[in-house]
Every structure is written in C-alpha cells, then in structure tokens.
NUGUTOR-95847 format. One line per 4 residues: their letters; for each residue x, y, z of C-alpha. Coordinates in nm, 3 decimals. Example, Ala and Ser with C-alpha at 12.3 -4.5 7.8 and 13.67 -1.06 7.14 Angstrom:
2
as = 1.230,-0.450,0.780  1.367,-0.106,0.714
//
This chain:
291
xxxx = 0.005,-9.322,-0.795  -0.141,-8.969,-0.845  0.105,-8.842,-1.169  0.212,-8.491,-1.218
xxxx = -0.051,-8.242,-1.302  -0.312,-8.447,-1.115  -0.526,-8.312,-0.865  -0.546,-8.529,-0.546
xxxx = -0.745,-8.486,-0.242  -0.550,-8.482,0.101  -0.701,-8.567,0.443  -0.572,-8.482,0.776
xxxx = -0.631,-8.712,1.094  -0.828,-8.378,1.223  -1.089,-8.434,0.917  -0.956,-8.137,0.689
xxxx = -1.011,-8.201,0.321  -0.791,-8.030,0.032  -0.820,-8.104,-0.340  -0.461,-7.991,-0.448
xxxx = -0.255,-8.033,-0.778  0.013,-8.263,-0.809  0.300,-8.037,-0.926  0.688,-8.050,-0.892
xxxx = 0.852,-7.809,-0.676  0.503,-7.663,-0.514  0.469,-7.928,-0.170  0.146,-7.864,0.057
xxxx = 0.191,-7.668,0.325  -0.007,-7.672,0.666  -0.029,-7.683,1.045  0.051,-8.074,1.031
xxxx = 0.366,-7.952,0.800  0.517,-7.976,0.466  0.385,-8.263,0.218  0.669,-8.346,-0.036
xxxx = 0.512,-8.379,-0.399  0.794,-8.632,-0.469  0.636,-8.867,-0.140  0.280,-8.787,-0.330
xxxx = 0.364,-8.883,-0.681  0.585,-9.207,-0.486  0.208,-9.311,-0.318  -0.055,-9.503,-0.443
xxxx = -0.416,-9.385,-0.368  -0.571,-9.480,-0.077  -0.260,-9.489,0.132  -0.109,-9.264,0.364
xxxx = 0.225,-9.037,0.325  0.344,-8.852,0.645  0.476,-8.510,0.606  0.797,-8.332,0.752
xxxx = 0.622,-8.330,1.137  0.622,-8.740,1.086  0.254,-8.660,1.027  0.012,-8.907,0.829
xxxx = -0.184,-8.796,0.529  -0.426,-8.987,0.336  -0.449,-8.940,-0.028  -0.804,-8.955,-0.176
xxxx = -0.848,-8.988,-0.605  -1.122,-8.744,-0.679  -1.406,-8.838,-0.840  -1.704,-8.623,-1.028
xxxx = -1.823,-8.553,-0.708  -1.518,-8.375,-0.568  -1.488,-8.202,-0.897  -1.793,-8.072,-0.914
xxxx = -1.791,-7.957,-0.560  -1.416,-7.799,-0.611  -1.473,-7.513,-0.935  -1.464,-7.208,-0.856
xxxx = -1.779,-7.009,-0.842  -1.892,-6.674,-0.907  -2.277,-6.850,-0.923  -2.471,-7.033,-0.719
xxxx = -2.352,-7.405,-0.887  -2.671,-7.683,-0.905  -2.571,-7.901,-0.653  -2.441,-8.275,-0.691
xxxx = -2.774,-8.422,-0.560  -2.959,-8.212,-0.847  -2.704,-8.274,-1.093  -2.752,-8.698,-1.086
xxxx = -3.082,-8.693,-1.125  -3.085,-8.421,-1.392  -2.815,-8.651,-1.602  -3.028,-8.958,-1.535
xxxx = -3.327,-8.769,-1.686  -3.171,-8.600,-1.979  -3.001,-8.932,-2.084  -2.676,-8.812,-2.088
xxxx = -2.429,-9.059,-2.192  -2.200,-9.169,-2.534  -2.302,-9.071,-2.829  -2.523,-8.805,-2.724
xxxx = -2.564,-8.437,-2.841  -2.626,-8.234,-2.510  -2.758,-7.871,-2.497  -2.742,-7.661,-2.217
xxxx = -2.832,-7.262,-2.154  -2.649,-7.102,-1.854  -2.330,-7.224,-1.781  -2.280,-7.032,-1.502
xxxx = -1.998,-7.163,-1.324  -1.905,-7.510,-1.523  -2.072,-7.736,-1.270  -2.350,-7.921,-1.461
xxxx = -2.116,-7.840,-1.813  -1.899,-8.055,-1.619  -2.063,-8.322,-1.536  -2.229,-8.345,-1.871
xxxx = -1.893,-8.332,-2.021  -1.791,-8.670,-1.812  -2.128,-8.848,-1.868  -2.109,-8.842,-2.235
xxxx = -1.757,-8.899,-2.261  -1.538,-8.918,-2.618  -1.838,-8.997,-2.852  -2.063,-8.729,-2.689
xxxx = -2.100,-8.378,-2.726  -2.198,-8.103,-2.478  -2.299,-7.739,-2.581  -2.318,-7.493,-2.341
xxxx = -2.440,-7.117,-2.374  -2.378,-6.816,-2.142  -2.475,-6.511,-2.234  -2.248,-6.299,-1.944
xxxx = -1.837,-6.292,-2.055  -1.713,-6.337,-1.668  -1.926,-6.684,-1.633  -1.825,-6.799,-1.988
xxxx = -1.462,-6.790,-1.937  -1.507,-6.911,-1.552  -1.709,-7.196,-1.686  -1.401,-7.267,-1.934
xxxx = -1.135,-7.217,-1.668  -1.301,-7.517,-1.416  -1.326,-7.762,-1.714  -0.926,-7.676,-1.798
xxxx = -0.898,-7.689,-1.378  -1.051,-8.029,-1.409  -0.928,-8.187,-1.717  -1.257,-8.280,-1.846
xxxx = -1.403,-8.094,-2.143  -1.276,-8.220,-2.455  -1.635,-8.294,-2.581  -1.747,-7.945,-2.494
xxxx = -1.801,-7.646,-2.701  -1.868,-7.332,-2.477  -2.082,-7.022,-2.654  -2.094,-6.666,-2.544
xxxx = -2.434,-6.572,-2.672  -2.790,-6.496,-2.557  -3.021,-6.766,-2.634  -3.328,-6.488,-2.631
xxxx = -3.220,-6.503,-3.032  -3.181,-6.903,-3.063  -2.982,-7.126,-3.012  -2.640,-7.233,-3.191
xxxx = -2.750,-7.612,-3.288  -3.009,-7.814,-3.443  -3.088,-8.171,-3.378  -2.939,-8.205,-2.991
xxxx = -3.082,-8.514,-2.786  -3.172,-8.328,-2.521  -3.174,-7.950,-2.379  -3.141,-7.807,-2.022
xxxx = -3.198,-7.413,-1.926  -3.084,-7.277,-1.586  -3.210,-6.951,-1.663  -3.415,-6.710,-1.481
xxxx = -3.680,-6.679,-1.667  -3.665,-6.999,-1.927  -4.056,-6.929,-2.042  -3.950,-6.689,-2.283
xxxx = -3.745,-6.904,-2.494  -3.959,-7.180,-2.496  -4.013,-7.094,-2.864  -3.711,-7.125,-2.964
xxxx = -3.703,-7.453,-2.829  -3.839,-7.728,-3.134  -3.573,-7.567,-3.359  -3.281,-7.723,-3.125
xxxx = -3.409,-8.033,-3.018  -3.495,-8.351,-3.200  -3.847,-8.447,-3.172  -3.951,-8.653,-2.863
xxxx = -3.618,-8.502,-2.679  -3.629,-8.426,-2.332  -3.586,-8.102,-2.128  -3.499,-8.032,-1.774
xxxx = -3.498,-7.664,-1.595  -3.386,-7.564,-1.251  -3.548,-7.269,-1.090  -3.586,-7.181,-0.719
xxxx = -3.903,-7.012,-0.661  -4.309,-7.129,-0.720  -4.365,-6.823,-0.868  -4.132,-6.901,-1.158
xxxx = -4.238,-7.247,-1.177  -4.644,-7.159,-1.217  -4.489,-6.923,-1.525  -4.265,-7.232,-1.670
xxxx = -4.567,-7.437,-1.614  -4.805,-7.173,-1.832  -4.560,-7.173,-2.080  -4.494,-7.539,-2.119
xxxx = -4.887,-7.643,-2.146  -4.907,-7.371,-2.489  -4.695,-7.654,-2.673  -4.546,-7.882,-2.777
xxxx = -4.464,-8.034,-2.505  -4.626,-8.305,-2.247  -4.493,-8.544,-1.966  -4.420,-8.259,-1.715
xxxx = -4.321,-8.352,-1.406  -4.206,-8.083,-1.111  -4.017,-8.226,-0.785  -3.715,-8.151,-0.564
xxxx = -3.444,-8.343,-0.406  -3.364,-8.316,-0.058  -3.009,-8.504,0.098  -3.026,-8.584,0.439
xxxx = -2.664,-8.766,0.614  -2.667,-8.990,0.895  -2.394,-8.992,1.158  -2.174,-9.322,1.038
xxxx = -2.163,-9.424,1.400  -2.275,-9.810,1.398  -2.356,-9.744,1.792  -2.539,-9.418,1.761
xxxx = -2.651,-9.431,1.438  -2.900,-9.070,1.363  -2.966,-8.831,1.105  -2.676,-8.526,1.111
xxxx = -2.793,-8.201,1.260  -2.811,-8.029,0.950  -2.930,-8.093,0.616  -2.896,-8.003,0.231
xxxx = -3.271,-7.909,0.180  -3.431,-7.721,-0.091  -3.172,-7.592,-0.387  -3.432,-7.580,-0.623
xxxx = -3.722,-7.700,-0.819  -3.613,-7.940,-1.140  -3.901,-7.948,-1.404  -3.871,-8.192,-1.719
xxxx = -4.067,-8.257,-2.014  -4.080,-8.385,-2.390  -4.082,-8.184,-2.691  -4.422,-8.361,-2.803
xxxx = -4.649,-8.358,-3.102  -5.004,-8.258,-2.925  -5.324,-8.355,-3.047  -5.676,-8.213,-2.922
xxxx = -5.824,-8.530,-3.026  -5.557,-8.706,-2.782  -5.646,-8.499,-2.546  -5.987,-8.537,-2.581
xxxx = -6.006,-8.910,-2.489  -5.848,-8.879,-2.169  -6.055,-8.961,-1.887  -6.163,-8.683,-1.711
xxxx = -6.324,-8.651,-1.369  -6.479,-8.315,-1.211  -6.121,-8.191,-1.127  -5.975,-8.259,-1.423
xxxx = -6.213,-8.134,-1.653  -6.228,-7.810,-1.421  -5.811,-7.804,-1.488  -5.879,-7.836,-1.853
xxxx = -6.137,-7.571,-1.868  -5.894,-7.283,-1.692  -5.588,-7.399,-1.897  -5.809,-7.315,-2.225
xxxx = -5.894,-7.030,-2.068  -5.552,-6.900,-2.010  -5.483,-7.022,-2.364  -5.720,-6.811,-2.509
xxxx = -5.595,-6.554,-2.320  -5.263,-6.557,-2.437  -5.411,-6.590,-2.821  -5.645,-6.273,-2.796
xxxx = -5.334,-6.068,-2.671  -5.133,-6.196,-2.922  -5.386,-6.079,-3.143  -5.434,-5.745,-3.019
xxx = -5.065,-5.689,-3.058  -5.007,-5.821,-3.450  -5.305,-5.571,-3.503
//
C-alpha cells in the first residue's frame, strides 16, 4: 500500500497517466472525480480504487522509469533509452565513485544515484545556479539522492574529485576539458558524452585521439513501440528517434610502439597518416602560442 509521502501513479479507464504524491488532506481531483488519499493509502498497488463518481482508478508503483520521465525540466533531460545504456557502459553500480559534468535537470544524476545505491557515490557538477538547485529539487521530489553530492562550479578549472570510477560530460563543448580529465579518473576508467550534432562529435573525436584515451566507440539509440494488439500487431505511428549521439572511451596509457603493430591496410594507414597530421597541427600551434 502506497504510504504517506509516496508518489503513486494513477490511471484512468480513458488512458490518462498522473504521478501524484500520497499526502493527507490533498485527494486528486479530475473529470472522473475526487480520489480520497485515505482509499489510496487503504490500496495495495496494482489494484483499483474508485473515486466519488463510483469511478475505477488503477494505482501504478513508479519505477526509475517514471521518475526519470516525471522531474521537472528547465533542460532538455537525456532520455530513458540513452540513460540505460549509458549506466550499463559507465558501470554504474555499488561501490562505485561516479562523476558527472552537467546536471542539467537531475535526470541522469538520478538514475546514477539509484544504480549505485548506499555504497556508491555520485558527483555531479553544474556550472549555471537555476539547473543546480532544479537538479537538487527532482532528487528531494524523488526521494533518491542520498549518495549524491551536487557542485555549483565550472569544470573549465577542474574538477572537485580525484580517483572516480568513471566520468560522464553532457556539455556542449566537452573537448575543452578533456585535459582536465586523467586528474579525476582512475586509470583505465571509462567515459561517456552525449552531444547532438556531427559537427561536435568530429571535434570530441579530434580531441579524444590527442590522448590518453582509446576504445572509442560513437552510436545512437533509436526506440521504436509496437501497437500491443495480439490481432493487429505493427509498429506505432510515431517514434523516439535521434536524441543524441553517446560517445565512450577509456582513459588509456598509449604507446606508439602499440600502435605501430597494428595491422594496417591502405585505409587505415591513410587514417593514421591525417590523424598525425592533425596532431602535428595542433603541436606547431601550441608552439607558436608558448612562444
């Protein structure tokens, strides 16, 4: 039975869904009527409560999906789809020490947070006031956060730990604190980003290749739903397409003489002749500036 200061979802036989808070004296008001809180807090889940027009309402428990898809936003928030693969990837369970840049609106913080549970820790920098304390707001709104320590700084001068497991940036332009980067992370840890265009993705890429890093992979996620009709079963009209691109790698030790023994055909060795191109590049003009 949901208890007071729960949050339950509610579904009406037309298909509406409400995450609401369990809390005396405030009942649920709507076009099928009043819900009592006392009938709410008297059901278990997954049964139905009818409401002062003899109404029936199913009561839902929300899970991390439903939380993640209920905090208020002021940003764009990575979507659910994005967010279980970028958990999967960044090993994000107990015990480990999680550091994320751009909290934006508490959606990923949030799902960290329940991922790594009591013996894990989640760090999570914003840099704008108005997202920090939203961010804090939907972990208090969700009851999830314990493990989480929220910064308002700008990661463009480091960040606040050493020694995390594993780092993810959902910033605009994450390339420029790549740098910063080996003094956060434990050696071999992985990193995840999440940015929307090619364009930025070609400059994450250029950044990434300067080192240390290696295992890069780029790909998106798209969700498509099928009509749960066992007679007419087809794909929905619409679809959850492209969000954004996810890019991951490993803070690496890099070796010319590993790279060296790769096997290289015509393209690669073409591929390996412009990025040492671009890398000389980038020394000369760091060059001409110290002089």
């Amino acid at each position: 039975m949901p208890p007071l200061g729960s949050l339950v979802i509610v579904v009406t036989p037309k298909g509406k869904r409400r995450l609401i808070r369990v809390e005396e004296g405030r009942d649920w008001h709507s076009t099928n009527g009043v819900l009592s809180m006392r009938d709410v807090v008297a059901t278990d889940y997954g049964r139905e409560v009818r409401t002062s027009q003899d109404l029936p309402i199913r009561l839902y428990k929300p899970g991390l999906y439903d939380l993640v898809k209920g905090v208020k936003r002021q940003t764009q928030i990575i979507y659910p789809k994005d967010i279980a693969h970028i958990c999967l990837r960044l090993g994000a369970g107990p015990g480990r020490r999680i550091l994320e840049a751009g909290s934006g609106s508490g959606a990923l913080t949030l799902a960290l947070s329940w991922f790594c549970g009591p013996s894990g820790e989640v760090h999570s920098c914003e840099s704008r006031e108005e997202f920090h304390k939203l961010a804090r707001l939907n972990l208090s709104w969700a009851g999830i956060g314990d493990n989480v320590t929220l910064y308002l700084c700008d990661i463009a001068e480091g960040f606040p730990i050493q020694g995390a497991d594993a780092l993810f940036l959902d910033v605009r332009t994450p390339w420029e604190y790549l740098s910063h980067v080996p003094q956060a992370l434990r050696s071999g840890a992985q990193l995840g980003f999440l940015l929307p265009t090619v364009e930025q993705v070609s400059a994450l890429l250029r950044g990434i290749e300067r080192g240390p890093y290696d295992d890069v992979e780029v790909c998106e996620l798209l969700l498509r739903r099928w009509k749960p009709l066992a007679d007419r079963l087809r794909p929905d009209d619409r679809m959850i397409a492209h969000t954004g691109f996810l890019v991951f790698c490993r803070l690496q030790e890099c070796s010319e003489e590993f790279e060296s023994l790769k096997p290289a055909g015509t393209r690669e060795r073409k591929q390996e002749a412009a990025r040492q191109k671009r890398l000389a590049t980038v020394k000369a003009e760091r060059g001409s500036v110290s002089a």
